[in-house]
C-alpha positions as CSV (number, residue, x, y, z in Angstrom):
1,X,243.9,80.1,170.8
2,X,241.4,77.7,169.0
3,X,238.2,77.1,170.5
4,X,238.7,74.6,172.8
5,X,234.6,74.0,173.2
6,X,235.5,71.7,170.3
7,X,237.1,68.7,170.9
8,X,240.3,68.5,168.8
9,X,240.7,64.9,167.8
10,X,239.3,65.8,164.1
11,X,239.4,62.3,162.5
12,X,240.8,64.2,159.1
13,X,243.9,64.7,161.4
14,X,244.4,61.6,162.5
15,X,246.8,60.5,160.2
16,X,248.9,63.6,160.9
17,X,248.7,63.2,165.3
18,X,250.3,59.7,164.6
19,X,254.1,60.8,164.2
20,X,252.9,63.3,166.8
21,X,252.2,61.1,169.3
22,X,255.3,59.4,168.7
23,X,257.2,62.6,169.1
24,X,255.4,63.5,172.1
25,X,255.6,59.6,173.6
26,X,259.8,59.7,172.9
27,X,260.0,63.7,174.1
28,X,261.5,64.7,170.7
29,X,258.9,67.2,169.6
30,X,260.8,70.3,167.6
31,X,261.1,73.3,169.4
32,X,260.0,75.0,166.4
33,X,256.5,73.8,165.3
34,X,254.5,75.4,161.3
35,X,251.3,74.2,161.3
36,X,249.9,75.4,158.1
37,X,247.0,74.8,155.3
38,X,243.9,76.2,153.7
39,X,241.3,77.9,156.0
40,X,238.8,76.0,157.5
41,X,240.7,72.6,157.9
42,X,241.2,73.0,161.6
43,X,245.2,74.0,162.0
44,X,244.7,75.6,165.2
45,X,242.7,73.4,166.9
46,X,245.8,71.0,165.7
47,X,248.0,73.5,166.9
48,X,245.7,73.4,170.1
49,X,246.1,69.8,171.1
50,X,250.3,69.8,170.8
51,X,250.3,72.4,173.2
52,X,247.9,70.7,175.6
53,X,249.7,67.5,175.3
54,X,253.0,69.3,176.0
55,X,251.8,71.0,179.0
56,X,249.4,68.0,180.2
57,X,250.7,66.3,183.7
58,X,248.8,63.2,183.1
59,X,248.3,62.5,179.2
60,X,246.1,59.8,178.2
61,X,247.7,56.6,175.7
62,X,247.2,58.8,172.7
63,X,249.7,61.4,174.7
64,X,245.9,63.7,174.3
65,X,245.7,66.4,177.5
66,X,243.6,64.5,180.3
67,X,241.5,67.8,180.5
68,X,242.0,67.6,184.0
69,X,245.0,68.1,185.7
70,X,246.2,71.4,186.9
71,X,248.0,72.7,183.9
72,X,244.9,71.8,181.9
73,X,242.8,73.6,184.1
74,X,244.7,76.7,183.5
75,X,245.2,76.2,180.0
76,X,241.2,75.6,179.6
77,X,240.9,78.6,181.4
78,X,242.9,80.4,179.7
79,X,245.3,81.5,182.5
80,X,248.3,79.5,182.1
81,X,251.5,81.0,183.2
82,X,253.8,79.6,180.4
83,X,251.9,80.0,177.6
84,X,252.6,83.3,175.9
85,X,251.2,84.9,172.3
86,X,252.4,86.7,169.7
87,X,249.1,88.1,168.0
88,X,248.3,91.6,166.1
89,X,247.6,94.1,168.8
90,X,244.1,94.8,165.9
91,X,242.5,92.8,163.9
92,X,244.2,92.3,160.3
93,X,246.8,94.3,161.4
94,X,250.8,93.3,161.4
95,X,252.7,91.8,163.9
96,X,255.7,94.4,164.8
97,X,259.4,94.3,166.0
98,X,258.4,95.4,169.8
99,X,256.0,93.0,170.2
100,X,258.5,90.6,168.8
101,X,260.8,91.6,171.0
102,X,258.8,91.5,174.5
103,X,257.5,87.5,173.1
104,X,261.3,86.8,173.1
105,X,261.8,88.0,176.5
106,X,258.5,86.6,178.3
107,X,259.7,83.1,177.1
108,X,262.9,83.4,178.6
109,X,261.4,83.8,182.3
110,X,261.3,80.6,184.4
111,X,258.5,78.3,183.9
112,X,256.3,77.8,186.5
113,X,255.9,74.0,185.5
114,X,258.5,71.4,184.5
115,X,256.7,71.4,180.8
116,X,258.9,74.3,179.5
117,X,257.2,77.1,177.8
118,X,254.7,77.8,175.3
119,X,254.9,80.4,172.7
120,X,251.9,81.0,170.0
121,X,252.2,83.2,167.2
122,X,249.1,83.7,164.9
123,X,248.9,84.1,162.2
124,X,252.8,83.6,161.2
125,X,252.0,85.7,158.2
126,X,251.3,89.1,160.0
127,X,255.1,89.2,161.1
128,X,256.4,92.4,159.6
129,X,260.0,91.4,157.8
130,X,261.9,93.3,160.5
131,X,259.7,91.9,162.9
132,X,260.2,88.0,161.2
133,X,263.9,88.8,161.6
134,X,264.0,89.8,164.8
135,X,262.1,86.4,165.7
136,X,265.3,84.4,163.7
137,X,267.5,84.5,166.7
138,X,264.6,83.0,169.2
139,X,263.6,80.1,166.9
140,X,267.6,79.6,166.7
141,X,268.4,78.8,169.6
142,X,265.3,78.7,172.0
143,X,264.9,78.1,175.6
144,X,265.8,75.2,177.3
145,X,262.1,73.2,176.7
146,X,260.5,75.6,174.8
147,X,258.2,75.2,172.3
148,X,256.8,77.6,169.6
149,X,253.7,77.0,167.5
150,X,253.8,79.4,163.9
151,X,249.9,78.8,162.7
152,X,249.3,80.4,159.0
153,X,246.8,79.7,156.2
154,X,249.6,81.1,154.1
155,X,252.4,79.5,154.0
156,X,254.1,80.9,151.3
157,X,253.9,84.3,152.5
158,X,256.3,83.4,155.2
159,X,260.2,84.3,155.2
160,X,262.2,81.4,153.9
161,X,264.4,82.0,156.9
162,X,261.3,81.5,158.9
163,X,260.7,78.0,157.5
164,X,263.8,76.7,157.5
165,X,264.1,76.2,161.2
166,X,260.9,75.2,161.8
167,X,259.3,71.9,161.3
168,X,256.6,71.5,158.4
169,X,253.0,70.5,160.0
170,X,251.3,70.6,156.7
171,X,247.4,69.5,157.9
172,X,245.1,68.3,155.0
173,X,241.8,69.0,153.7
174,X,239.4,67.1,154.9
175,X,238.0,64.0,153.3
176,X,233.8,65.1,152.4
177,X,232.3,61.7,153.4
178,X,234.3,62.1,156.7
179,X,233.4,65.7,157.4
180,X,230.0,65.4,156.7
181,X,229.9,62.6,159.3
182,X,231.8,65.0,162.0
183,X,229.3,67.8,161.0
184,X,226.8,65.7,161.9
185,X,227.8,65.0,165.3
186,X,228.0,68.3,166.1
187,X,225.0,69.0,165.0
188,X,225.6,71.2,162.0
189,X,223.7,71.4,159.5
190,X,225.7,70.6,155.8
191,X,223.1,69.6,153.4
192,X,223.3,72.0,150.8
193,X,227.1,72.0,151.1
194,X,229.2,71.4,148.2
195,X,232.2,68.8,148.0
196,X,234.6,71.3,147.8
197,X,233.2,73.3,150.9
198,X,233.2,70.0,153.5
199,X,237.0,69.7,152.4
200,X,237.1,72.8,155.1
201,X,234.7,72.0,157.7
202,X,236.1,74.2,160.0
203,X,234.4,77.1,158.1
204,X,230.7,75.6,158.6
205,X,231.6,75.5,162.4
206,X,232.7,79.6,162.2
207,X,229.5,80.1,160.0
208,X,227.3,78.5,163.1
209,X,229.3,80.2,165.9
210,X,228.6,83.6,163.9
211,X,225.2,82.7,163.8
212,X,224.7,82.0,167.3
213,X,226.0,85.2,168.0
214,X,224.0,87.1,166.1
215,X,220.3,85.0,167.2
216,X,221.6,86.1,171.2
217,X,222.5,89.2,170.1
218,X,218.8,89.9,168.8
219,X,218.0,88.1,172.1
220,X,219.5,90.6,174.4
221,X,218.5,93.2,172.0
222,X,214.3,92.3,172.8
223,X,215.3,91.7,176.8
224,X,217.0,95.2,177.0
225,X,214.0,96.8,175.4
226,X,211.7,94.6,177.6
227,X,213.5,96.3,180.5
228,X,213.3,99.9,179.0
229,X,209.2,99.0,178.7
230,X,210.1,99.9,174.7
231,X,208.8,96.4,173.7
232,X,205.5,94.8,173.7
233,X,205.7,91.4,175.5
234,X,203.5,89.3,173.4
235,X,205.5,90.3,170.4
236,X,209.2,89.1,172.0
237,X,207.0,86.1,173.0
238,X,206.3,85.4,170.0
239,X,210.0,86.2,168.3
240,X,211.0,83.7,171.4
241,X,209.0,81.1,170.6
242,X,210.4,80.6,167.2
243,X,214.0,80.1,168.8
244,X,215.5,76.8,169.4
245,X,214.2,75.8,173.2
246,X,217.3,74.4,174.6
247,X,219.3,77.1,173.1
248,X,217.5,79.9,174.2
249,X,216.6,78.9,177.3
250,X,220.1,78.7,178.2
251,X,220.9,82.3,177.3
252,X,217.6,83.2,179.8
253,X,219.4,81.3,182.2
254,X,222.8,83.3,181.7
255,X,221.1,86.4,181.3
256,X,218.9,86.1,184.4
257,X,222.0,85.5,186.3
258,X,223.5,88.9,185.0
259,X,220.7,90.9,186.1
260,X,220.8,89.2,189.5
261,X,224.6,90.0,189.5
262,X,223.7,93.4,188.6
263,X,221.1,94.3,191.4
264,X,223.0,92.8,194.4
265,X,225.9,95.1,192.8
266,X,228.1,93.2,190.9
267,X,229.4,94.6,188.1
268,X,229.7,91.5,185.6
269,X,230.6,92.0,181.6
270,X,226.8,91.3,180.4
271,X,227.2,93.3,177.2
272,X,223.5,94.8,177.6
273,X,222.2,98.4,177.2
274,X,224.0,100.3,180.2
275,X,220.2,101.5,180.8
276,X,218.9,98.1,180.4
277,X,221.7,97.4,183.5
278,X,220.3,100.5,185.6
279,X,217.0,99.0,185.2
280,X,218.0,95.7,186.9
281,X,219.5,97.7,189.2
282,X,217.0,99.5,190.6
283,X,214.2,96.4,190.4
284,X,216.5,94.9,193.1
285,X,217.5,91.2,194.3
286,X,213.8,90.8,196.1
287,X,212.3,91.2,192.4
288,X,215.1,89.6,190.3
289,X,214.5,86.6,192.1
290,X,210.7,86.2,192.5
291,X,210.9,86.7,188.6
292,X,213.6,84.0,188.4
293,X,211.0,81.6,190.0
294,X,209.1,81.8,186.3
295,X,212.6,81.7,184.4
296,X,212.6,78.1,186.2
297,X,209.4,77.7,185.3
298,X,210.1,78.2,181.7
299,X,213.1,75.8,182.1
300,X,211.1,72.9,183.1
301,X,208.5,73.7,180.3
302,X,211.6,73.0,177.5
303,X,210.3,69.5,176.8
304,X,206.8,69.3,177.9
305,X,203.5,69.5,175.8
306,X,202.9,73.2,177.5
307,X,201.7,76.3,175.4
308,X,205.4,77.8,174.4
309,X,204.3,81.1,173.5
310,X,201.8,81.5,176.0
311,X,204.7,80.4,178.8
312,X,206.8,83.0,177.2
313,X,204.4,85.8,177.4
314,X,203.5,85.7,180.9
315,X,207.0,85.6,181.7
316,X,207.8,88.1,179.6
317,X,204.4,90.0,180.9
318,X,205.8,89.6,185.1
319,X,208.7,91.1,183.9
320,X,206.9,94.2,182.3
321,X,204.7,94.8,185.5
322,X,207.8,94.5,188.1
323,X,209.4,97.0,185.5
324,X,206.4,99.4,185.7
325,X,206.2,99.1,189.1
326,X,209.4,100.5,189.9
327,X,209.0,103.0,187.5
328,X,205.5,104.5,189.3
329,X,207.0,104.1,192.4
């Protein structure tokens, strides 16, 4: 679903969660929910909230999810029983009459919770007409407590059949003074934005996200070559050193935790160079952790006046000799 890092009271919607909360408040929310509009305006995140609300055990006066109780837990997590999707099984692929077929008959199983279920199809628009038709029937007559969320950036594109029995969310764009003030809380940069490109905020957020990625992708890139002995430490020192602190040092933290995973024999998802992995393997838990003592002392050098760089390369520098050690061994 959306990315729930965010939190999904966007002020541009607040005029739209009113008659939601009422709905929610008097328990007459539609069984069949559209939430629709132009990319980048934050529809799923929308989308997002009226389905943590529904499922929510303990909502707050605004009937928002308390973020808390069990059923948020395992939403949050991602592992809540009553929620099902109906996605492409690929990427910018169609949605097909099987899977159609198998989202029908998971949201006629029992709930585990008194809430009902949940179904989420996105995007609406990659139903197949068979497969659109063969949803008809469902949205008709739904389970008892059911709800279904259709999230599309193109509305018309939908079956008119498909519309019709579902209630219109139509979100708007977002107002540019407002946006820029939410971009800056998140910290996100919006300067050189036009007018027209705060109206979809959401976008910028998608823009940093991919962004992020691809800085700790060049990250794991240096590490894995560090572990190869491929690299030269003072030069990922330096590439380091240009990095935001607090950022990066998180991803040290997350990483160093992989390889410690890795050498005590878990087998966690890090992502890195399966050699890379066989590396942290073989250095063991006894040198994973005496080199974890100068990842801490990295950490508590984030916000001091200490030499960056020079902190960097002798951390980077005990990881190269432990490295070579093993491999003269």
């Amino acid at each position: 679903m959306s990315d729930t890092s965010l939190d999904p009271r966007l002020p541009w919607h607040d005029a739209m969660w009113a008659p939601m909360r009422r709905a929610l408040g008097d328990a007459r929310v539609a069984h069949g929910l559209l939430v629709c509009g132009p990319p980048g305006i934050g529809k799923r995140v929308f989308a997002e909230r009226v389905v943590a609300a529904l499922l929510c055990r303990a909502p707050d006066d605004n009937r928002d999810a308390c973020g808390r109780c069990a059923a948020c837990r395992q939403r949050l997590a991602a592992t809540h029983p009553d929620i099902s999707r109906l996605v492409p099984e690929d990427t910018g692929k169609k949605i097909k009459v099987e899977q159609v077929r198998r989202f029908a008959h998971a949201l006629h199983l029992t709930p585990q919770y008194d809430a009902g279920r949940i179904g989420w199809i996105d995007p609406a628009d990659a139903l197949t007409p068979s497969a659109a038709n063969s949803l008809l029937k469902t949205l008709e007559e739904p389970p008892a407590g059911c709800h279904i969320l259709l999230v599309t950036d193109r509305l018309s594109a939908l079956l008119p059949t498909i519309r019709s029995r579902c209630q219109l969310w139509r979100l708007p764009a977002a107002e540019p003074d407002m946006a820029r003030a939410w971009l800056e809380a998140q910290g996100i940069a919006h300067d050189q934005e036009s007018s027209d490109r705060l109206r979809a905020p959401m976008l910028l957020t998608r823009a940093e996200a991919g962004e992020a990625r691809g800085r700790q992708q060049a990250w794991d890139a240096d590490l894995c070559k560090l572990l190869q002995r491929r690299a030269n430490p003072i030069t990922v020192a330096e590439r380091a050193a240009d990095a935001d602190r607090a950022a990066w040092t998180a991803w040290l933290y997350r990483r160093t935790n992989d390889l410690m995973s890795l050498a005590v024999g878990a087998a966690p998802a890090t992502g890195l160079d399966p050699a890379a992995e066989d590396v942290a393997r073989r250095l063991g838990a006894a040198h994973l952790s005496a080199w974890s003592q100068s990842v801490t002392t990295v950490g508590r050098r984030v916000d001091t006046n200490a030499d960056w760089q020079l902190t960097l390369e002798a951390l980077f520098i005990d990881l190269g000799q432990r490295v070579a050690g093993i491999s003269s061994a």
